[in-house]
C-alpha positions in Angstrom: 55.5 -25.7 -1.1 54.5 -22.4 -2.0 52.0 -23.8 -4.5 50.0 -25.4 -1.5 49.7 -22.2 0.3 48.3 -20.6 -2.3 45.7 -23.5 -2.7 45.3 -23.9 0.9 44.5 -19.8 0.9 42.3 -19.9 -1.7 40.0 -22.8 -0.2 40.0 -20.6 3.1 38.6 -17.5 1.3 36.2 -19.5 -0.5 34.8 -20.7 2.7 35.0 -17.8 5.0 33.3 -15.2 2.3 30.0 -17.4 2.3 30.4 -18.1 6.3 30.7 -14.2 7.0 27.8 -13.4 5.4 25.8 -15.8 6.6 26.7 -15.3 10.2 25.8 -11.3 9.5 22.1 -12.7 9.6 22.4 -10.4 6.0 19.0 -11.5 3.7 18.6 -11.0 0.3 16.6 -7.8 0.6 18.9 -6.1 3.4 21.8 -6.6 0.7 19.8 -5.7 -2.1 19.5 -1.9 0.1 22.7 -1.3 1.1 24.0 -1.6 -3.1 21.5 0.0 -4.3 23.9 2.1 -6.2 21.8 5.8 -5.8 18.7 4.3 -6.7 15.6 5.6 -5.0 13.1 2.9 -3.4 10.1 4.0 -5.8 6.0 4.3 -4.7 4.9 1.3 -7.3 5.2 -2.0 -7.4 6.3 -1.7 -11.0 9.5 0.6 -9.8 10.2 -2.2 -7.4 10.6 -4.1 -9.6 12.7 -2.0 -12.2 15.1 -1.4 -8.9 16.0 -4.8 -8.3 16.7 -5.7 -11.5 19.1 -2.2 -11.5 20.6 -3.7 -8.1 21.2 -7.2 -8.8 22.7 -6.0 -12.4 25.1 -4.0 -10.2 26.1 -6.5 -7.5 26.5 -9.3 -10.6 28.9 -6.7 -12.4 30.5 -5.9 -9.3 31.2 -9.1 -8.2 32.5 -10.3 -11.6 34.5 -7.2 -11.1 36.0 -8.5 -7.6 36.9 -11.6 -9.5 38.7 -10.7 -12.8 40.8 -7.9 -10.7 41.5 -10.5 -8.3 42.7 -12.9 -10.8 44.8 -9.9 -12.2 46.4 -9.6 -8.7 47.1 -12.7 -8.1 49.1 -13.2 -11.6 50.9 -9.7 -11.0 52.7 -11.4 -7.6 52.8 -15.4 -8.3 54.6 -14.8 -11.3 56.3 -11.6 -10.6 60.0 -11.2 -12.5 62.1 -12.7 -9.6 65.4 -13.9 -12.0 66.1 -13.4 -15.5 65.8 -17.0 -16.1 62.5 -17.2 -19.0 59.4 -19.1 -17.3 57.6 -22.5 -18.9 55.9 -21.5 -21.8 52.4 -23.1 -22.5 50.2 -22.7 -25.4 46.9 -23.7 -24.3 45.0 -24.4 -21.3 41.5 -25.5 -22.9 39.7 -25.9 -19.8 40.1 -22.3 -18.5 39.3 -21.0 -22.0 36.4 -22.7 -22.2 35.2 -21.1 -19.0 36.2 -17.7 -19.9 34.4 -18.2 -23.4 30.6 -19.9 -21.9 30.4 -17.7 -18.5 30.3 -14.2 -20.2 27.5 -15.7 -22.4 25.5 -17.2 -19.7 25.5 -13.8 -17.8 24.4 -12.3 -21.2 21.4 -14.6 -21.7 20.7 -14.3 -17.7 20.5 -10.5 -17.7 18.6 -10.8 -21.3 15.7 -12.9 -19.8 15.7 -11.0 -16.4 15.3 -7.4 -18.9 12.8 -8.8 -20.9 10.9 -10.3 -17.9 10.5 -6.7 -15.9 9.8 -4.7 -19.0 6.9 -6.8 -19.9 5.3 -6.6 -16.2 6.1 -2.3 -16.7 4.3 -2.4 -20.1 1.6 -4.9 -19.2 -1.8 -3.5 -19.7 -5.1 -4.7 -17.9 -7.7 -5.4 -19.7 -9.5 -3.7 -17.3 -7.8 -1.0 -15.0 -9.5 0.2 -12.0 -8.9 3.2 -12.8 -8.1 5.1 -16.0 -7.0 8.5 -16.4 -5.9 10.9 -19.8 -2.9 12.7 -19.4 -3.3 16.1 -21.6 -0.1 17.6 -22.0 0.2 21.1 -23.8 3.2 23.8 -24.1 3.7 24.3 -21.1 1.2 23.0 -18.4 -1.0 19.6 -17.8 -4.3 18.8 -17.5 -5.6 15.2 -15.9 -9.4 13.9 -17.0 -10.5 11.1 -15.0 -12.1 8.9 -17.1 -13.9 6.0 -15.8 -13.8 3.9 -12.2 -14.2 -0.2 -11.8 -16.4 -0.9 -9.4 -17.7 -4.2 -8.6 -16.6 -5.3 -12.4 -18.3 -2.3 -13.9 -16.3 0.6 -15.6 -18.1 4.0 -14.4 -17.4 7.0 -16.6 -16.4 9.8 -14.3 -18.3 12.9 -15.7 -20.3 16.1 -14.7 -23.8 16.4 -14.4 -24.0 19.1 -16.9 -21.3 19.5 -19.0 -20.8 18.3 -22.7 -18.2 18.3 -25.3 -17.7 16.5 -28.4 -15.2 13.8 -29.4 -13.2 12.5 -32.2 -16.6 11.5 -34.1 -18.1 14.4 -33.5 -20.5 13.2 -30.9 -21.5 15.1 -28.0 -20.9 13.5 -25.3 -20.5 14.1 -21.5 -17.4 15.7 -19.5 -15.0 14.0 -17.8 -13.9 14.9 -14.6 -10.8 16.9 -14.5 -8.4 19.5 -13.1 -6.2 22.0 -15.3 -2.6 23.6 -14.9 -2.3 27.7 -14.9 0.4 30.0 -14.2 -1.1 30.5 -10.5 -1.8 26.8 -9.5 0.2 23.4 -10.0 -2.1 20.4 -11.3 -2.6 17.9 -8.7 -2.8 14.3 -9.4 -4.7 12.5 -7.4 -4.8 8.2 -7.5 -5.7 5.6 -5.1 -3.0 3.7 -3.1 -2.5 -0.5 -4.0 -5.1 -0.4 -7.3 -4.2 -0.2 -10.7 -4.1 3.1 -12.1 -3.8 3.2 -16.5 -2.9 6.6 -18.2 -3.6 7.3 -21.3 -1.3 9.8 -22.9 -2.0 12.7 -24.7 -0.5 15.6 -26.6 -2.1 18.9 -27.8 0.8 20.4 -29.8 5.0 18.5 -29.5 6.4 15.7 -27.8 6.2 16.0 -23.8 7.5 13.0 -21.6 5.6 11.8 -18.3 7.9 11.4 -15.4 7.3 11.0 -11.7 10.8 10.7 -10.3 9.7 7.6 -7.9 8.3 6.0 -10.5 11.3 4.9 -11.5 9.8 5.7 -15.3 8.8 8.4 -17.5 7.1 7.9 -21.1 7.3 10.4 -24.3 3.3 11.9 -25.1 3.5 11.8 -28.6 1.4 14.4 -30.8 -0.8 12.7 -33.4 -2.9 16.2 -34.3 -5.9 14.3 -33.6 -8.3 14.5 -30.6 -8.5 10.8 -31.0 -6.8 8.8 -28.0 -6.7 4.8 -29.8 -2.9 5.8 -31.0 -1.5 7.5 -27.8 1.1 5.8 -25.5 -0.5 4.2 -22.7 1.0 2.7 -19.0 0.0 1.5 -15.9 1.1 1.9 -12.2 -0.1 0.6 -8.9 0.8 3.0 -6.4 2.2 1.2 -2.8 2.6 4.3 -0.7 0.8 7.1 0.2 2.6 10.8 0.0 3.3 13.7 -2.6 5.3 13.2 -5.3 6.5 15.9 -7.2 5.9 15.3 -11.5 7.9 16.7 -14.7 8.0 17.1 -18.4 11.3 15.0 -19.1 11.5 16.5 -23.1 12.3 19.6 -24.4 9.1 21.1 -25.2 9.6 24.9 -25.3 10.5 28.3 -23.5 8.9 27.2 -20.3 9.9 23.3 -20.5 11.7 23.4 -17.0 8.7 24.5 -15.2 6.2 22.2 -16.7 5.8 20.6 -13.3 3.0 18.9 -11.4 2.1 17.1 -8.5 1.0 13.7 -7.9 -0.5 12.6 -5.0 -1.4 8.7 -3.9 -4.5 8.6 -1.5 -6.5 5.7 0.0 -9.5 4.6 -2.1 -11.7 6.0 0.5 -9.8 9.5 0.2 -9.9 9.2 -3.5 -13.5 8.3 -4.1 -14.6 11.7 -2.1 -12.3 13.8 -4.3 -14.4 12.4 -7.1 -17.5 12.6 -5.7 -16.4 16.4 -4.5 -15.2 17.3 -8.2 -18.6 15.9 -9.9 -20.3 18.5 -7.5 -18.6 21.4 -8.7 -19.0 22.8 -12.0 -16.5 22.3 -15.0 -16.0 25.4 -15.1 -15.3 26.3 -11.0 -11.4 27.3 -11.3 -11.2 26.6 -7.8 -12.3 23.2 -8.3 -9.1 21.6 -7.8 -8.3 23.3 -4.4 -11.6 22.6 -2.9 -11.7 18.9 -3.7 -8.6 18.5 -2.5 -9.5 19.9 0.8 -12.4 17.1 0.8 -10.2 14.3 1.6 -9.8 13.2 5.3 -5.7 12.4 5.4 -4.7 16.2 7.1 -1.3 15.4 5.3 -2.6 14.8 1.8 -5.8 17.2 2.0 -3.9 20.1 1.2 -5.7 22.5 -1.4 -2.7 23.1 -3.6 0.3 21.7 -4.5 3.3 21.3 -1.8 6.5 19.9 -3.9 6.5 22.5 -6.6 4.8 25.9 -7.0 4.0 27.8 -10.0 6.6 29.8 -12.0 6.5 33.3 -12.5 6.1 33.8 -16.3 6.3 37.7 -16.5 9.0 38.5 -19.1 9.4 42.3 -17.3 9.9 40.7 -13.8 13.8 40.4 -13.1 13.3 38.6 -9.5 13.1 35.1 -9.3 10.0 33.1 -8.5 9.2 32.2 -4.7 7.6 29.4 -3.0 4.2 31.2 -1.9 4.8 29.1 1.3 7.6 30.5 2.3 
């Protein structure tokens, strides 16, 4: 008798569990939010991607979780001590340890493929980016050359009129566009919002790491004492919302490691094209180059001329105050 209620209880949880949630009008995606487990959303498709493979790893462990303690609860009171008389002994029960023995497996290989599958789309590379930027990290600050543009299936270099340097062969060739770090002014990253956006990775002296916290990633910038680029780490984003997003070093790099910072900030194409146009105009060596072509942009929230979620550190070693945010 007391065997059927058991049975007759468990076929009623095993029905209503399903029927609640489906009468909660709950989908995928509004379940997927609420256990998200701390995780931010992320600005690019390829974070999306990295938090719902973090979520649904969760929810899976969580509800293997539910099971197994349930299982434990259940055995704790249906065969509770109730006389001193010694219970049937069994030796095997094949079918249940064949279950126990496949299902871990299956959720091995299921969260193997899933892993694999998402870090290939974070690591894919196109063959060609519409955009392509070096990252130049050096102790302790950052600079950003734009390198080239895609437009209509041709890859414009993004350089000044008339500025020159020389490369890894020696060549002199033209300038790329860029923007520089300095104790008095946060580098600004600018990229446009929904195209693909490659960096190219570069270190002048140690190992730095590139991290936008709503990335959802961050990647090492290995030195290779070589102004040659073919051997640095390389990544690509597409950014799907428009904002500020405060940037770090993530590795130890020095006595000013922690305030390595930058800022990067997603635009529209439109917006990002006349910050282009605006830094070719100026001269390479304009140190207000970054502020002004930041102020060429049209968004009023994004055309700000210097950076608004980090400000530059105070590196006087005879000042005992700490530093403060110039806007405040």
């Amino acid at each position: 008798m007391r065997r059927r209620r058991w049975a007759r209880g468990g076929k009623l949880a095993l029905l209503v569990g399903p029927l609640a949630l489906v009468l909660s009008g709950c989908s995928a995606h509004d379940v997927e939010k609420k256990l998200r487990f701390g995780w931010p959303t992320g600005v690019t498709e390829q974070a999306t991607k990295m938090r719902v493979l973090w979520s649904w790893t969760g929810v899976t462990a969580l509800a293997v979780g539910v099971v197994v303690w349930s299982l434990i609860f259940w055995c704790c009171i249906r065969y509770r001590k109730k006389n001193d008389e010694l219970p049937r002994q069994t030796k095997y029960n094949l079918p249940v340890e064949i279950v126990y023995s496949i299902l871990p497996f299956v959720f091995i290989a299921g969260l193997f493929y899933r892993t694999v599958a998402v870090e290939n789309d974070v690591n894919k590379l196109s063959a060609n980016p519409q955009v392509t930027i070096q990252v130049d990290a050096f102790k302790w600050n950052w600079q950003f050359e734009y390198k080239s543009v895609l437009q209509n299936g041709v890859e414009i270099p993004q350089v000044y009129k008339d500025a020159t340097t020389t490369d890894a062969n020696g060549k002199t060739v033209p300038l790329n566009l860029s923007t520089i770090g300095s104790d008095d002014e946060i580098p600004v990253l600018v990229i446009p919002k929904g195209e693909t956006v490659q960096f190219v990775e570069h270190s002048e002296d140690v190992i730095h790491s590139f991290w936008v916290p709503e990335f959802l990633f961050k990647r090492d910038i290995l030195p290779y004492g070589t102004t040659a680029t073919t051997r640095d780490n390389k990544f690509e984003i597409t950014a799907t919302s428009e904002g500020s997003f405060v940037g770090r070093c993530a590795e130890l790099c020095g006595t000013y490691h922690s305030q390595m910072n930058f800022e990067v900030r997603v635009v529209s194409p439109e917006d990002f094209q006349r910050y282009l146009t605006k830094l070719g105009s100026l001269p390479a060596t304009d140190p207000t180059r970054q502020s002004e072509s930041l102020t060429a942009m049209s968004d009023p929230t994004l055309n700000k001329p210097y950076a608004t979620t980090t400000y530059p550190f105070n590196t006087s070693r005879t000042d005992r105050s700490a530093s403060q945010n110039p806007g405040n």
